[in-house]
N, CA, C and O atoms as CSV, one atom per row, in Angstrom:
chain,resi,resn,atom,element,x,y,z
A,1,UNK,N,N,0.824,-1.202,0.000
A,1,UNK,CA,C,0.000,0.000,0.000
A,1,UNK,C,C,0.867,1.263,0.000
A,1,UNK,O,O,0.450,2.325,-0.464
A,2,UNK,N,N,2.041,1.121,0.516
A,2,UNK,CA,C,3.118,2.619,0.860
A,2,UNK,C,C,3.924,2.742,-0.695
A,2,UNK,O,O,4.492,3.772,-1.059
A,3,UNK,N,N,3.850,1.539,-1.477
A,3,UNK,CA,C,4.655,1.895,-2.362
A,3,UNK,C,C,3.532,2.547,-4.124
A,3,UNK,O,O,4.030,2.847,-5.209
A,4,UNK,N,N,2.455,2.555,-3.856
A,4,UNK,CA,C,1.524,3.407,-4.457
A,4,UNK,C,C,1.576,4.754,-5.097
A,4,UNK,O,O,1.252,5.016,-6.256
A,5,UNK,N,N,1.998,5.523,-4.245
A,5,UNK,CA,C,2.220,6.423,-4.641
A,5,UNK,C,C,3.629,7.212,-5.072
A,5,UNK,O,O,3.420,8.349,-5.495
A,6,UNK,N,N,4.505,6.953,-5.049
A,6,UNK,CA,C,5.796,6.443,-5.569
A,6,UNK,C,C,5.459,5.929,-6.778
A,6,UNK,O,O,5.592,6.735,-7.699
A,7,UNK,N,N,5.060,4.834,-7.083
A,7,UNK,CA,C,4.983,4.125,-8.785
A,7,UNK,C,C,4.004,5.099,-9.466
A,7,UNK,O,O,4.185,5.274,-10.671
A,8,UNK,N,N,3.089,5.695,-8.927
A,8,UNK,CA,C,2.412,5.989,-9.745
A,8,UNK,C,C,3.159,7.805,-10.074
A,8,UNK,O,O,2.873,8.464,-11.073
A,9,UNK,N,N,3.984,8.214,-9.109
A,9,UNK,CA,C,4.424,9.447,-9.534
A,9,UNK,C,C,5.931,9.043,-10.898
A,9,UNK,O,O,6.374,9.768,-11.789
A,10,UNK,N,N,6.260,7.856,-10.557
A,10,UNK,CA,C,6.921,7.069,-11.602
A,10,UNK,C,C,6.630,7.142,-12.578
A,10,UNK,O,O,7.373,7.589,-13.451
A,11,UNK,N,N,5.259,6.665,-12.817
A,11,UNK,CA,C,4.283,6.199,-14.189
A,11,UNK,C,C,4.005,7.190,-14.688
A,11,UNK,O,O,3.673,7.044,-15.865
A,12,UNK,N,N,3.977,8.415,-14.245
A,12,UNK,CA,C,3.838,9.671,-14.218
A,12,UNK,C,C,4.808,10.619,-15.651
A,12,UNK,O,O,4.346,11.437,-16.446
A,13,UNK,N,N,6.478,10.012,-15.512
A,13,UNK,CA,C,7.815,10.546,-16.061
A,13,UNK,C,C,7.969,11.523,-15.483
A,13,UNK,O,O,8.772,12.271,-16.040
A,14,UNK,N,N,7.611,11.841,-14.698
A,14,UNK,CA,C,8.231,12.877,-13.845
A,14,UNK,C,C,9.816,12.644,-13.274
A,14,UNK,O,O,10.183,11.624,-12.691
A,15,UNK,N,N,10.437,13.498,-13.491
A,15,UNK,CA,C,11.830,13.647,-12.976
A,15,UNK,C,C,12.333,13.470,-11.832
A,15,UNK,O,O,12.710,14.560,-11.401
A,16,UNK,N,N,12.639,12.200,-10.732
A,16,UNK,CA,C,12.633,12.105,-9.633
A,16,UNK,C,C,13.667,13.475,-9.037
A,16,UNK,O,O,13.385,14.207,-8.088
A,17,UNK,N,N,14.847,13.544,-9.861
A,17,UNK,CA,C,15.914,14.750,-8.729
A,17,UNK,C,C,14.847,15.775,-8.742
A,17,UNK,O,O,14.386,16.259,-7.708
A,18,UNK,N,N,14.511,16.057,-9.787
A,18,UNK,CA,C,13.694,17.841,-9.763
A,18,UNK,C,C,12.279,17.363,-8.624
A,18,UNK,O,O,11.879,18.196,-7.811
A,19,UNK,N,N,11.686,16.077,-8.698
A,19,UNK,CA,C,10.878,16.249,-7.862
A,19,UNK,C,C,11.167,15.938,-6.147
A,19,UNK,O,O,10.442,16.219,-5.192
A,20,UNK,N,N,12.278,15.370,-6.167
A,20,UNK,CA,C,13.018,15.661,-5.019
A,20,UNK,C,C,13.196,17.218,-4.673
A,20,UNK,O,O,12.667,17.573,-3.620
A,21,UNK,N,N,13.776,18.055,-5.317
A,21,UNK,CA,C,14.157,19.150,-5.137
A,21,UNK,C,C,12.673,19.803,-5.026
A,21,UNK,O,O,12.762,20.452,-3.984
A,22,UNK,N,N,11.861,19.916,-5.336
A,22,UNK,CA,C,10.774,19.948,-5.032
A,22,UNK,C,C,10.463,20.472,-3.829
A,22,UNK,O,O,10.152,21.585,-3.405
A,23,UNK,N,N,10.721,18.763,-3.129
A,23,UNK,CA,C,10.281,18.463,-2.020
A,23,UNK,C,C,11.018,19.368,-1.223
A,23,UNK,O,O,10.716,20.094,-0.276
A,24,UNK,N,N,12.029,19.147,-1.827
A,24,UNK,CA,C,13.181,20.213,-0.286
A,24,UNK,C,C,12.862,21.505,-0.188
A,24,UNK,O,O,13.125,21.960,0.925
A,25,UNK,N,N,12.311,22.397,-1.070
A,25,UNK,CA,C,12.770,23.695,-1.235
A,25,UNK,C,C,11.110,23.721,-0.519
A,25,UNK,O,O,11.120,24.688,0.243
A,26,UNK,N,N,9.708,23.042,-0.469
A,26,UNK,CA,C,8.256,22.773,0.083
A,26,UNK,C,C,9.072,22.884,1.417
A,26,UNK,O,O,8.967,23.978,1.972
A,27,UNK,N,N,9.799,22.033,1.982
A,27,UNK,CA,C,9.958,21.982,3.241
A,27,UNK,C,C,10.572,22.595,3.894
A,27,UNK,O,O,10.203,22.840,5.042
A,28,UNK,N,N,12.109,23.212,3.226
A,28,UNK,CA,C,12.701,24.409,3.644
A,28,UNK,C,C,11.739,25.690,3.858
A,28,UNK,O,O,11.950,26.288,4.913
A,29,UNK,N,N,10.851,26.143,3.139
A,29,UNK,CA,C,9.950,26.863,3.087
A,29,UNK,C,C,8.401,26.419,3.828
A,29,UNK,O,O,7.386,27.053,3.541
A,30,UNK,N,N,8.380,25.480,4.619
A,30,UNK,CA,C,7.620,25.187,5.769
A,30,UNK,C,C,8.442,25.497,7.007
A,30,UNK,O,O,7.861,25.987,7.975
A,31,UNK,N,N,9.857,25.231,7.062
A,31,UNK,CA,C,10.489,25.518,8.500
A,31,UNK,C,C,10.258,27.066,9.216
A,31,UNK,O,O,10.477,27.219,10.417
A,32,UNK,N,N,9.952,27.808,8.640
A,32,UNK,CA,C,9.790,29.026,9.954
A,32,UNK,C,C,8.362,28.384,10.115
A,32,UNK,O,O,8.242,27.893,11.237
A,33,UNK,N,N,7.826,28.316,9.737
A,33,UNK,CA,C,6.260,27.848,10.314
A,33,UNK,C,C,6.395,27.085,11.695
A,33,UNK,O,O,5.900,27.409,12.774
A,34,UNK,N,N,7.116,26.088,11.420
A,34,UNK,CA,C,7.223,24.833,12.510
A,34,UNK,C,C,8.120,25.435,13.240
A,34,UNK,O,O,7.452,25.338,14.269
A,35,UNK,N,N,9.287,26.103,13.673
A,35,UNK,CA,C,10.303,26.470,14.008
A,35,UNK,C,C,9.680,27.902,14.902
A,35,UNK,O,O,9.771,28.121,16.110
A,36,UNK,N,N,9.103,28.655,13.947
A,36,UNK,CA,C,8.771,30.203,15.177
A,36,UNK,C,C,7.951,29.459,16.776
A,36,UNK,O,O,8.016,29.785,17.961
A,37,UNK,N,N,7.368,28.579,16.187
A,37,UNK,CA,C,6.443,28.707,17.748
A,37,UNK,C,C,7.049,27.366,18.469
A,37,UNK,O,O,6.370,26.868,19.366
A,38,UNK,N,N,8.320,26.751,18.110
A,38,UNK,CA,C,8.736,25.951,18.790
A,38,UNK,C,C,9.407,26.998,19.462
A,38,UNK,O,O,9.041,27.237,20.612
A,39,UNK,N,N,10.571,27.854,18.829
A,39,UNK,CA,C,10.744,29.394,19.654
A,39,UNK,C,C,10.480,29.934,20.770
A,39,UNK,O,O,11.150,30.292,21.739
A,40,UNK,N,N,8.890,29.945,20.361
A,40,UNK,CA,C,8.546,30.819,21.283
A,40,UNK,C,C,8.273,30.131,22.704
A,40,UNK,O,O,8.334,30.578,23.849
A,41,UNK,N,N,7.868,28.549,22.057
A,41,UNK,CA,C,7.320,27.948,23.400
A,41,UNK,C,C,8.982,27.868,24.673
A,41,UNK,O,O,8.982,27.913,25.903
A,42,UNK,N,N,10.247,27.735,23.647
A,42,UNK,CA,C,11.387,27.608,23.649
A,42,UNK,C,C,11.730,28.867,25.335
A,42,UNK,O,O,12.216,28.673,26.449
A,43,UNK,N,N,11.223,29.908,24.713
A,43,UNK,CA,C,11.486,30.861,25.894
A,43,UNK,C,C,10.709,31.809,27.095
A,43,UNK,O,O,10.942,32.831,27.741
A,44,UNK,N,N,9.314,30.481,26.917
A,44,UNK,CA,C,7.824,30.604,27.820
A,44,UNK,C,C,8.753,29.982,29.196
A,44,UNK,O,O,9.162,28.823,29.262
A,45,UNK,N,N,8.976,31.092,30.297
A,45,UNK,CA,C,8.679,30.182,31.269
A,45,UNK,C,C,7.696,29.800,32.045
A,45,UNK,O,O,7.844,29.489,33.227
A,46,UNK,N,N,6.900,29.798,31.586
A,46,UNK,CA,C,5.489,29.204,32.397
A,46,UNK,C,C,5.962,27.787,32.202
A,46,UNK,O,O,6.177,27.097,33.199
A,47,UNK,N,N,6.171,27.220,30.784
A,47,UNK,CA,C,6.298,25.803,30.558
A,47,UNK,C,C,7.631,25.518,31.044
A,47,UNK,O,O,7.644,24.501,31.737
A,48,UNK,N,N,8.726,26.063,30.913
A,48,UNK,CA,C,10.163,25.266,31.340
A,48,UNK,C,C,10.716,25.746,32.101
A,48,UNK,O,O,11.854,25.326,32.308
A,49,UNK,N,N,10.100,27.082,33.061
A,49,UNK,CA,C,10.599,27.117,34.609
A,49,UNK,C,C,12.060,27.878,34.010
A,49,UNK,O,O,12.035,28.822,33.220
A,50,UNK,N,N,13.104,27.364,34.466
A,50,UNK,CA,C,14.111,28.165,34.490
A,50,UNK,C,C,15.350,27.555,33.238
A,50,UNK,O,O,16.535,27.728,32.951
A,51,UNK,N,N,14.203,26.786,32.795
A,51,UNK,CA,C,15.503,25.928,31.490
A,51,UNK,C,C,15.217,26.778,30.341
A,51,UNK,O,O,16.000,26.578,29.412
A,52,UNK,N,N,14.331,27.666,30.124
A,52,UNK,CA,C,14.368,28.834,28.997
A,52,UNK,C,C,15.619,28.849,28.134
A,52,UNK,O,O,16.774,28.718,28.541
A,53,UNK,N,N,15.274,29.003,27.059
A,53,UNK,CA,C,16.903,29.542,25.781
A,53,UNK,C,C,17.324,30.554,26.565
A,53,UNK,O,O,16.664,31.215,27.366
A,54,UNK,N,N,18.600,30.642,26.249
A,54,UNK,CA,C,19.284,31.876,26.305
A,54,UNK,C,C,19.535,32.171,25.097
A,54,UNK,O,O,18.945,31.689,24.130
A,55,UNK,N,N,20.719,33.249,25.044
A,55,UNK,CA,C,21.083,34.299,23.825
A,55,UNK,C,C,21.367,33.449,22.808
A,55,UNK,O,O,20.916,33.695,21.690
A,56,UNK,N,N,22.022,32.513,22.999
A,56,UNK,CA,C,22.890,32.305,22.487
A,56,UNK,C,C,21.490,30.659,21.876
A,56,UNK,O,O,21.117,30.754,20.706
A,57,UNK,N,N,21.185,29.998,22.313
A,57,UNK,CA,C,20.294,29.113,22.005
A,57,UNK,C,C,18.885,29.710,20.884
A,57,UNK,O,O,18.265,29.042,20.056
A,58,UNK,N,N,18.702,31.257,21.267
A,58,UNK,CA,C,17.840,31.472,20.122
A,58,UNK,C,C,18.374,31.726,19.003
A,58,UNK,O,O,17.758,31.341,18.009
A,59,UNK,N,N,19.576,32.393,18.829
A,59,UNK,CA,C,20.512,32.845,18.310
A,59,UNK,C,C,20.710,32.047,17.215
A,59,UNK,O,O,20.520,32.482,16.079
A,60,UNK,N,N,21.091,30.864,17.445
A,60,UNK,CA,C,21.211,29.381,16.454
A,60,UNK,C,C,20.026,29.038,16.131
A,60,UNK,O,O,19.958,28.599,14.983
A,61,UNK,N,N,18.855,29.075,16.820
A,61,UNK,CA,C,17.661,29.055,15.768
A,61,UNK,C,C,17.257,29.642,15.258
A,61,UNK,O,O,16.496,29.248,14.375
A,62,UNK,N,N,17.507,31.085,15.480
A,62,UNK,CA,C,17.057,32.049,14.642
A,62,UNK,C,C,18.305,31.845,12.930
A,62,UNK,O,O,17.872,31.904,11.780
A,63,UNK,N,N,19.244,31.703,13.169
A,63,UNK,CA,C,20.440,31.335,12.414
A,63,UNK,C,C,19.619,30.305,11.474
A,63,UNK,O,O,19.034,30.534,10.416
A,64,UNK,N,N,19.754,29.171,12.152
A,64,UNK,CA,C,18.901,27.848,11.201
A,64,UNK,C,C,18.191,28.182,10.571
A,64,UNK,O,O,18.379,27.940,9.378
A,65,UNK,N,N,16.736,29.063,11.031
A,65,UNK,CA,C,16.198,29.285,10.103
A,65,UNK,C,C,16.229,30.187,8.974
A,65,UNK,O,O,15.547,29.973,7.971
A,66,UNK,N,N,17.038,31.245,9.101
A,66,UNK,CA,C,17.515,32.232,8.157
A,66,UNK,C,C,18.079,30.897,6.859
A,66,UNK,O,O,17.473,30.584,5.834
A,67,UNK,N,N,19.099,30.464,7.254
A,67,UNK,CA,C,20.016,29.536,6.554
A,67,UNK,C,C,18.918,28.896,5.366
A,67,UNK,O,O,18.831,29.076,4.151
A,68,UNK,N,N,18.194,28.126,6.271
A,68,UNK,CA,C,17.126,28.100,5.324
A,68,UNK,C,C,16.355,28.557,4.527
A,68,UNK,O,O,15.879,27.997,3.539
A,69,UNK,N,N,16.185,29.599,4.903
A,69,UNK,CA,C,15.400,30.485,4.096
A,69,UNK,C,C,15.936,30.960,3.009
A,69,UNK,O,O,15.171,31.317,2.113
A,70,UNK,N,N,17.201,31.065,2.847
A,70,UNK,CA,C,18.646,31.459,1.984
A,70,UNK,C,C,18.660,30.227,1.114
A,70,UNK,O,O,18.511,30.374,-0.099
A,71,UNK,N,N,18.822,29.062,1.612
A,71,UNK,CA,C,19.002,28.190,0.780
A,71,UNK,C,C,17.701,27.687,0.124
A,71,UNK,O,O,17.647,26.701,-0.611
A,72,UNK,N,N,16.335,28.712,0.575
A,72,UNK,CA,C,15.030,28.041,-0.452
A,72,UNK,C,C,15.072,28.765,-1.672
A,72,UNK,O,O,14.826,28.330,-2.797
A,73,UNK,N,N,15.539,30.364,-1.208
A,73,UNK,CA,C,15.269,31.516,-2.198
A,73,UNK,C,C,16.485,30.712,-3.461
A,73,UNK,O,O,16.194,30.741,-4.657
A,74,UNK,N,N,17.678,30.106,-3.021
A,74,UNK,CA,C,18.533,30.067,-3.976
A,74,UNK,C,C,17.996,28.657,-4.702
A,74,UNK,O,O,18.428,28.436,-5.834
A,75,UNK,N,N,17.368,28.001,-4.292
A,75,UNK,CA,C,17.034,26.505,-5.050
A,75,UNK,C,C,15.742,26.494,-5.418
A,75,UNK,O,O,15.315,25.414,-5.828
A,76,UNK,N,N,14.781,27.688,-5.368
A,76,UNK,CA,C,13.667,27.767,-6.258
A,76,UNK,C,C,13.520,28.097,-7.603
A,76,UNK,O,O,12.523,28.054,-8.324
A,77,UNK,N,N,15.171,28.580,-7.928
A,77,UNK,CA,C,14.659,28.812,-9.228
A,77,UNK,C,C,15.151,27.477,-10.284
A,77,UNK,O,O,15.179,27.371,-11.510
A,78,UNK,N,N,15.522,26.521,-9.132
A,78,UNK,CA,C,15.915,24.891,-10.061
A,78,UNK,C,C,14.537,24.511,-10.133
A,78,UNK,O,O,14.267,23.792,-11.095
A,79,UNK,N,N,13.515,24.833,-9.300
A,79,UNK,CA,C,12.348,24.112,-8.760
A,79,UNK,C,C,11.433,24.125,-10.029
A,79,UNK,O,O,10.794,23.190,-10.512
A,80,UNK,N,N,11.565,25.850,-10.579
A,80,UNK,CA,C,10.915,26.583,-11.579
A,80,UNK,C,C,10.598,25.762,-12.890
A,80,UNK,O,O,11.752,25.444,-13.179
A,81,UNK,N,N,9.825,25.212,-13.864
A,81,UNK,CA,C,9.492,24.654,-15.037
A,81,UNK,C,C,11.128,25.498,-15.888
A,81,UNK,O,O,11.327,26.701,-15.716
A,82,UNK,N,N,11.824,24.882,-16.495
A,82,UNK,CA,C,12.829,25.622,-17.565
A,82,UNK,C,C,14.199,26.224,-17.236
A,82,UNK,O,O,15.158,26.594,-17.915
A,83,UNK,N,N,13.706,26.144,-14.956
A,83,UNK,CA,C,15.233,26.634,-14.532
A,83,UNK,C,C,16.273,25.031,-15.170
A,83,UNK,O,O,15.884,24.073,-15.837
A,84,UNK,N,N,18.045,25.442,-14.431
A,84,UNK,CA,C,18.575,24.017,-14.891
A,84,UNK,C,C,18.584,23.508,-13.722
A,84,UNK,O,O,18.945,22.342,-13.558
C-alpha cells in the first residue's frame, strides 16, 4: 500500500531529482512555520521554569532558520518549469 504512490508518480515521467528538489525547497519553506512557535514555546517560562533559551540558544535558531530560508530563495529557481 506505501509503495503506491511512488509508482504511480513514476508512471507519471516525472523527474525524480527535480521532484526531489521539489520536495526540499516545500519543506525548507515550511520551516519558519514549525520552528517560530517551537521558539517561542522555547522561551515561555510558564512551561520550562528556568531551562528557557538563552542568547545564544535562540541565536542558532534564529540562524537555522535564516540559513534556510537562503538556501530556499537560492534553489527555487531549479524548482521553476525551464530553470537548470
Amino acid at each position: 500500500m506505501l509503495l503506491i504512490p511512488p509508482t504511480l508518480l513514476m508512471v507519471t515521467g516525472l523527474d525524480p531529482l527535480r521532484l526531489t528538489l521539489a520536495t526540499i525547497v516545500l519543506t525548507v519553506i515550511a520551516l519558519p512555520f514549525i520552528a517560530f512557535p517551537l521558539l517561542v514555546i522555547l522561551n515561555d517560562p510558564h512551561y520550562l521554569k528556568r531551562r528557557t533559551n538563552g542568547r545564544l540558544g535562540n541565536a542558532l535558531v534564529v540562524l537555522v532558520i535564516l540559513g534556510g530560508a537562503v538556501m530556499a530563495i537560492i534553489a527555487l529557481p531549479l524548482v521553476i518549469p525551464g530553470g537548470r
